[in-house]
N, C-alpha and C positions, 0 to 999 in steps of 0.2 A: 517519950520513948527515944527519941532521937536526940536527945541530949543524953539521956542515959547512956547511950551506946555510944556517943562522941566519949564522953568521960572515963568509959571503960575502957576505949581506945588508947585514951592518952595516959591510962595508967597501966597499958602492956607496950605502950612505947618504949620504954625506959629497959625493959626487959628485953622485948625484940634486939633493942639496940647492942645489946653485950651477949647475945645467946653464943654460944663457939658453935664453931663452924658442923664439930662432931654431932651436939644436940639436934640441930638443925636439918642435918642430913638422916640421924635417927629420925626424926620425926617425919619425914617424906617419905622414906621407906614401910612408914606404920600406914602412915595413909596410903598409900600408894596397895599398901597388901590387904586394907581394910575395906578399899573399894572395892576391889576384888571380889571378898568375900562378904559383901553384904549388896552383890548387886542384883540378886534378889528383890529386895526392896528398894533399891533404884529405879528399875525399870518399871515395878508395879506403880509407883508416882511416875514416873516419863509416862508411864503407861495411859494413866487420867490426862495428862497436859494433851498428848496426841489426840486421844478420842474427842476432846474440847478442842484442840485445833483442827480436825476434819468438821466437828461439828458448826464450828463457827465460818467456816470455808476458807480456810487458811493455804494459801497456793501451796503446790508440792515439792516449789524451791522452799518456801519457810519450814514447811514439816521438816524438811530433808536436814533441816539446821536442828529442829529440834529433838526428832528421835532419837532416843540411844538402842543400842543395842550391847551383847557380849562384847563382839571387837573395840567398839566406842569405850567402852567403860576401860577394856584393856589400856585402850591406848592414852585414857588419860593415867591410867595408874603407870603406866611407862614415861609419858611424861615428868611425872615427878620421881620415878627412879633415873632418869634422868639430868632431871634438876642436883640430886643428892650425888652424882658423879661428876657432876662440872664447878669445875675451881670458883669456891668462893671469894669475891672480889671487894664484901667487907672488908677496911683496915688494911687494903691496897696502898702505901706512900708511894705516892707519883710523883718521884724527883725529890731532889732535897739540895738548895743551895744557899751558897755560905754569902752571904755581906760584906761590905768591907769593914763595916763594927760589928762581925762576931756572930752577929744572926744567923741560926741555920732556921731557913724557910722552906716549907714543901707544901704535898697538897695530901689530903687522906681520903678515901673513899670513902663515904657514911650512906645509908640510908635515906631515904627521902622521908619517912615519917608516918603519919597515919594516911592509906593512898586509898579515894574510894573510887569506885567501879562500878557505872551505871551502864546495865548489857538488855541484851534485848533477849527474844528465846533462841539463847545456845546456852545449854546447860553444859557442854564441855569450858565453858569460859570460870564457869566457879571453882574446878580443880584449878586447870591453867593459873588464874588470877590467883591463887591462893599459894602455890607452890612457887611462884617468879616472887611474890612479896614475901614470903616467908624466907625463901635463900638469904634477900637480901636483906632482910630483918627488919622487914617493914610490917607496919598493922594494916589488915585491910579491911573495908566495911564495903560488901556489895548490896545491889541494887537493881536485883534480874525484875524483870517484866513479867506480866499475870500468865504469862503463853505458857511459861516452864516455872512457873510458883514449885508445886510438888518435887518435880525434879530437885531445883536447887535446894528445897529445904533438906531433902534426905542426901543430899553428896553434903552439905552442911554438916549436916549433923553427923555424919558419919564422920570427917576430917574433925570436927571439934572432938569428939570422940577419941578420937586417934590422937590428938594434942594433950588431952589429958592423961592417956595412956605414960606416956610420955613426959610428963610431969611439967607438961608446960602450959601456960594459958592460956584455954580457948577462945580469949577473946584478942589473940593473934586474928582470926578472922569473925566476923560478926555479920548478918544478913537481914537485912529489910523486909520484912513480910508484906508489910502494906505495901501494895501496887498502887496507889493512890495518886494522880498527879500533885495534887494537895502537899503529899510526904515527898515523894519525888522533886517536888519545888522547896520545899523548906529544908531538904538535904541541900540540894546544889548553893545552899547558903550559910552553910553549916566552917566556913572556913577559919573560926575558932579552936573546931576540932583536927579541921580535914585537912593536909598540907598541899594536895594534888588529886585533882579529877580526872577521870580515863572514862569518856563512852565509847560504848563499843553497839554498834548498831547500823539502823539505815540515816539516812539524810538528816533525815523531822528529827530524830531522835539527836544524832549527834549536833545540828543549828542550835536547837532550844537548851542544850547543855552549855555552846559555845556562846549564845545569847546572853543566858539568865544566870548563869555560877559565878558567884564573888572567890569560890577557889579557883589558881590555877586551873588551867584546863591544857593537857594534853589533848590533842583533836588527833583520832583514829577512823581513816576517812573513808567514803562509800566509794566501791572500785569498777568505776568506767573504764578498764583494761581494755587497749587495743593490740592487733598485730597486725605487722604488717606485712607483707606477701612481696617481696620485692621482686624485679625479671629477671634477677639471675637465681631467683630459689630456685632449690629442690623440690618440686610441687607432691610428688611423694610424701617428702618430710613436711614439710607445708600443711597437708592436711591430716594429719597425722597429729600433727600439732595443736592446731585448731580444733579439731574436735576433741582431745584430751581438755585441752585452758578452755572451752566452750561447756562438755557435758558431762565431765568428769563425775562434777560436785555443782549443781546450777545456782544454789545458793548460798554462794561464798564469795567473800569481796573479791578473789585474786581469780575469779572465775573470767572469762575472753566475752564482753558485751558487745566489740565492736570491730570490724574486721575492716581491714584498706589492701586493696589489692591493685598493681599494676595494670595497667590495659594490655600491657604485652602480654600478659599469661592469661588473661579473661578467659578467653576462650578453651584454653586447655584446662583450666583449675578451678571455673565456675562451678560448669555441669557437674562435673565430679564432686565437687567439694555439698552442692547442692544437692548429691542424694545420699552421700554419706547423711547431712544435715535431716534429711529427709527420716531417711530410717531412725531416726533419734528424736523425731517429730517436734523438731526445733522451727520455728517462724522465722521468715527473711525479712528484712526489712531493708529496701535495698533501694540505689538510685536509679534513673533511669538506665542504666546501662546495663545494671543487675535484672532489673525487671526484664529487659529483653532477652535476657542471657536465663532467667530461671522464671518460667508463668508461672509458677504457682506462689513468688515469692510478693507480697504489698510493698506499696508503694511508701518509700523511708520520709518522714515530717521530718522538720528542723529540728523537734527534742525528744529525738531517738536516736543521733547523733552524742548527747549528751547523758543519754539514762541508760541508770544500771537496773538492767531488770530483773536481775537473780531468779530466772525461768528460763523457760525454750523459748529466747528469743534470740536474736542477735542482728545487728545494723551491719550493712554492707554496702561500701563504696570503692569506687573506683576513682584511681588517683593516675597523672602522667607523669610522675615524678617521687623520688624521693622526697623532695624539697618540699612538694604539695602533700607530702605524708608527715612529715614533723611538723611542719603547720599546722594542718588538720589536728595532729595529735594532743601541741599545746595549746590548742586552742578547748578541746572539747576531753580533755580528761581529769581525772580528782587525782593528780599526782600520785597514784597508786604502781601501776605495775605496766608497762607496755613492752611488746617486744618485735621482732624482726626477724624476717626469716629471709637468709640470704648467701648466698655462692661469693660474695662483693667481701673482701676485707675493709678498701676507704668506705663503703655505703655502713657496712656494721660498726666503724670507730665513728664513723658522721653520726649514727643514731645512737647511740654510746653517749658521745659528747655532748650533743645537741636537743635530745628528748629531757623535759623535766618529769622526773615521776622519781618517786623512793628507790624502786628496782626498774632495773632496763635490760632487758635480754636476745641475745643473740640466739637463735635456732636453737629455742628452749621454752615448755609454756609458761604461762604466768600463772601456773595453779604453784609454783615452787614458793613463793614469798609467803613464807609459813617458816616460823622461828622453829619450829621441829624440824621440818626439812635441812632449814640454814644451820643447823647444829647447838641451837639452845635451849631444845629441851620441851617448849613451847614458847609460848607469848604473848602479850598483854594485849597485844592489837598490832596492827599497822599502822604507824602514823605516819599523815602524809603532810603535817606542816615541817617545819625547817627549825624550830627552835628546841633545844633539849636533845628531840632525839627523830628519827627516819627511821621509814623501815619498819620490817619487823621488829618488834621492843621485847628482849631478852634481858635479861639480867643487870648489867653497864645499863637499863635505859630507868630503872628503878632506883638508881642511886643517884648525888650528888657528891657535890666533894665538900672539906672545908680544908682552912689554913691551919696546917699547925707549926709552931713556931718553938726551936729552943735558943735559950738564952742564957747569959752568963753572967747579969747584972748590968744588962746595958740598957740606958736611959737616954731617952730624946735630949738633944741641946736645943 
């Protein structure tokens, strides 16, 4: 079956590749208004994955990823209307220079090719994934996990649908039913068919992608998010902030796992911050200085500093410096999201400059690093290595370039 599917791939490659820009955009809009109305039968499949995720004891940060509802459903169909209003950046010439025999050289923006996507249960990732590869005229074959099986086959099939509507071929996207480690393993070595792999998941999930895949791997990384509380914050804003990037949404990489706060403010912005945290029935996990400062908060191990617990959890230390806070930070975060909350212009350009992570933020939470927020529509993931692409991954992170080259009969001597 998975050859079969690699083959189908590579025979709407060819097609993806020259669709104009118009078709393209028609066909997001179809999907986009098809979701809509058949969500219905969307959510009656979300419906079964939820009832098997309470029943299996699935924490109430992973439900919170997996259920849809009306609004959810909406806001992937705005996603891809979305998608279908942002400039196609297919057949982009980026520069174009002349030789001194004649050559004009430049670069073209092309497609990446056949892109798979192995996700975990978030059933908005199958729209998402599907309308970012489609702009860019790529094929995609996902690979959601048994949590949101239902889910994804019926947003599936309802976009396939929608594709053929439209007179184009549904196997622009194609979806893995068997949840099988078994299939899951002999995909990730499927790079005959595959041009590029995206997990999108926790830890275990994105390692054994990064481990075991003979395709490329983009790696889209699990989010240790810190902030940090500096002594010239706003402690107002401050926590304001913290509990937005803390309990917004608790199961989401761009979610606040790990808090650093000055010793100057301790005392003023503990207790407080400690019963907001309270009424949100979030767990402290904090150093000794925190424990003295909050009883009811446990005592923080060395790898709780390090874990992202996508729940009512979060780690809290106490730092005497700036300088012990960008330490701390690159020392124990997955280059995801961290930010700063501070009154300091030099402290906010110092952690600007000097924090490694994809996004780095000044007195603002890190629930933002979301490619819908940042203006593209959605996004394939966050990736937090350094090759290809950072960041949120919008449209530019789906493509490559090639050379094209004109000539006027000129031959190497």
């Amino acid at each position: 079956m998975l050859q079969i599917m690699g083959e189908r791939a590579k025979t709407a490659e060819p097609v993806m590749r020259t669709l104009s820009t118009e078709k393209k955009n028609q066909a997001l809009r179809q999907a986009a208004e098809d979701l809509v109305k058949k969500q219905e039968d969307i959510l009656a499949a979300n419906e079964i994955d939820v009832k098997a995720g309470k029943e299996a004891g699935m924490s109430e940060g992973l439900l919170d990823r997996l259920a849809l509802n009306p609004d959810r459903i909406e806001a992937m169909a705005e996603g891809l209307r979305q998608l279908a209003g942002l400039e196609d950046p297919i057949g982009e010439v980026m520069g174009m220079k002349k030789r001194p025999n004649g050559l004009m050289i430049g670069q073209k923006r092309v497609p990446l090719g056949v892109v798979g996507i192995i996700y975990e249960a978030r059933p908005n990732v199958t729209a998402d994934a599907f309308g970012l590869c489609f702009k860019t005229g790529n094929v995609v074959i996902l690979k959601g996990g048994s949590d949101a099986l239902h889910s994804n086959q019926a947003i599936v099939g309802c976009i396939r649908s929608s594709l053929s509507k439209c007179q184009i071929t549904p196997d622009a996207i194609q979806f893995i039913e068997d949840t099988s480690r078994e299939v899951t393993g002999k995909f990730m070595k499927m790079n005959q068919y595959v041009d590029v792999l995206i997990p999108r998941g926790g830890a275990g999930l994105i390692q054994t992608v990064v481990n075991n895949s003979t395709i490329p791997v983009i790696e889209t990384g699990t989010g240790n998010c810190h902030i940090y509380i500096d002594e010239s914050a706003d402690l107002e804003m401050a926590a304001a902030i913290t509990i937005n990037a803390k309990t917004q949404r608790v199961g989401v990489c761009n979610a606040c796992e790990s808090l650093l706060v000055h010793t100057k403010v301790k005392h003023d912005f503990l207790p407080v911050l400690a019963e907001a945290l309270r009424e949100k029935q979030v767990l402290i996990h904090g150093d000794e200085q925190v424990n003295a400062l909050v009883p009811d908060s446990v005592k923080a191990e060395e790898e709780d500093w390090g874990r992202e617990y996508l729940g009512y959890e979060i780690s809290i230390k106490v730092v005497d410096s700036l300088d012990e806070a960008i330490t701390h930070i690159n020392r124990y975060n997955t280059g995801h999201s961290e930010a700063i909350i501070t009154s300091n212009y030099d402290h906010a350009q110092r952690f600007l400059d000097e924090v490694d992570a994809a996004a780095v933020y000044v007195n603002a939470s890190t629930r933002f690093t979301d490619g819908f927020e940042f203006g593209y529509g959605a996004e394939i993931g966050i990736s937090t290595q350094k090759l290809h692409a950072r960041g949120p991954m919008g449209l530019l992170a789906l493509t490559t370039t090639k050379y094209i080259i004109y000539g006027s009969g000129q031959i190497r001597p």
